[in-house]
N, C-alpha and C positions, 0 to 999 in steps of 0.2 A: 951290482946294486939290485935291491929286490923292487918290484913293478907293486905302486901302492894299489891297489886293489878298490874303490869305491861304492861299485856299484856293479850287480850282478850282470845287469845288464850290458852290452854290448855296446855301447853311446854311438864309437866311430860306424858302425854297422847300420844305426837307428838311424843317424844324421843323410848316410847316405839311400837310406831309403827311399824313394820319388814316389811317395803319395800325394796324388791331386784328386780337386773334383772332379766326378766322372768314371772315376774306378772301381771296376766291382773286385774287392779284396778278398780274403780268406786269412780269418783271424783267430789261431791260435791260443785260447786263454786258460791259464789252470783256474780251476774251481777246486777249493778247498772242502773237502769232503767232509772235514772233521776229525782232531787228535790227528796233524800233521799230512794226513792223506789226500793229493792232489790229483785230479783228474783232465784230461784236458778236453774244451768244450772247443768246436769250430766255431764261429759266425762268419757267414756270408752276405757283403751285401754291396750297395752303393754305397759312395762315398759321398757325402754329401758338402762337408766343408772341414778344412784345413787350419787353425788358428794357432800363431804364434810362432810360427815357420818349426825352426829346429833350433830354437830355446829349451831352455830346461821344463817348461809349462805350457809346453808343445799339446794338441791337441789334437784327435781327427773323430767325425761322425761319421756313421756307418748305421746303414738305414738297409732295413730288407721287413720283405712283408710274410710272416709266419703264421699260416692257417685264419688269414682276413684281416690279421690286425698287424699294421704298420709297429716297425718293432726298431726303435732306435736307442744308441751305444754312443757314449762316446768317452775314446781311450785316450789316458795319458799317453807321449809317444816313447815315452822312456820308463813305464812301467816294466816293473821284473813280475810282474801276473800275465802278462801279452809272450807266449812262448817265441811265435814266429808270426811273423805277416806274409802274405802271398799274393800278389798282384794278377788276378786270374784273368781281367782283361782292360782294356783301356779305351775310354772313349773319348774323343774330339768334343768338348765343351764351350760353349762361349761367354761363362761364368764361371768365378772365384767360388760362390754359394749358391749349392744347388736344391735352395727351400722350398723355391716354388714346387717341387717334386712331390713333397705333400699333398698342397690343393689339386695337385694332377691327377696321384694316384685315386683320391676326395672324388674327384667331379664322377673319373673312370667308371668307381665302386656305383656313385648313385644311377649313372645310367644304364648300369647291369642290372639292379633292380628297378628300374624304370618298365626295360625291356621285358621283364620277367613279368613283371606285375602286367603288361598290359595280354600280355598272351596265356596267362590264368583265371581271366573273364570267362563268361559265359557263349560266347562267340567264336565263331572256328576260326583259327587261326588262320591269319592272310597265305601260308606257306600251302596249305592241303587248298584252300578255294583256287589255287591258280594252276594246280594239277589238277583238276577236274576235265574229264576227255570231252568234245563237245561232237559229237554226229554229225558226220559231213554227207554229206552225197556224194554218189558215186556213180 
């Protein structure tokens, strides 16, 4: 008997894939070039949330921040564009969705420039005033 053939993709392979929130993955995807030519692009990032387990309309987000700006994907899990997925580490969560991630990276971003802005005033910086030697007697 010949094996009906449906889908390029690997199903039983996908299903068993164990992506949860919490995982920084490494995702494989062709980019179509143009006139049939495919290229493969990596992303890496957190995983942020997981919807619709291992249905056919299966989903995962995948969030990483590229040159300041928060840069989020989210892949069908049974797409034939997704070459290969890579579980490159895994971390201990105590959430399903991991959104708050945003407003965290958010707060992070503003008090780097908080920091910034207050030590390109006019005023010397608290770091050099407290190295200053002070003359002791001897």
């Amino acid at each position: 008997m010949n094996k009906v053939v449906i889908s390029p993709v690997d199903i039983a392979a996908r299903k068993n894939l164990d992506i949860r929130a919490g995982d920084t993955v490494r995702v494989h995807q062709k980019i179509e070039e143009g006139k049939g030519k495919f290229r493969i692009q990596v992303f890496e990032g957190l995983v942020l949330a997981r919807k619709h387990g291992t249905e056919a309309g299966g989903t995962f987000t995948v969030r990483r921040v590229a040159s300041g700006v928060g840069v989020e994907k989210i892949y069908p899990l049974y797409t034939p564009m997704i070459e290969k997925v890579e579980i490159v580490k895994r971390a201990r969560v105590r959430r399903a969705k991991l959104y708050y991630i945003r407003d965290k990276v958010a707060r992070e971003a503003r008090r780097q420039l908080r920091r910034t802005r207050m030590m390109s005033g006019t005023e010397a910086p608290v770091a050099e005033a407290a190295t200053t030697e002070v003359p002791t007697e001897a």
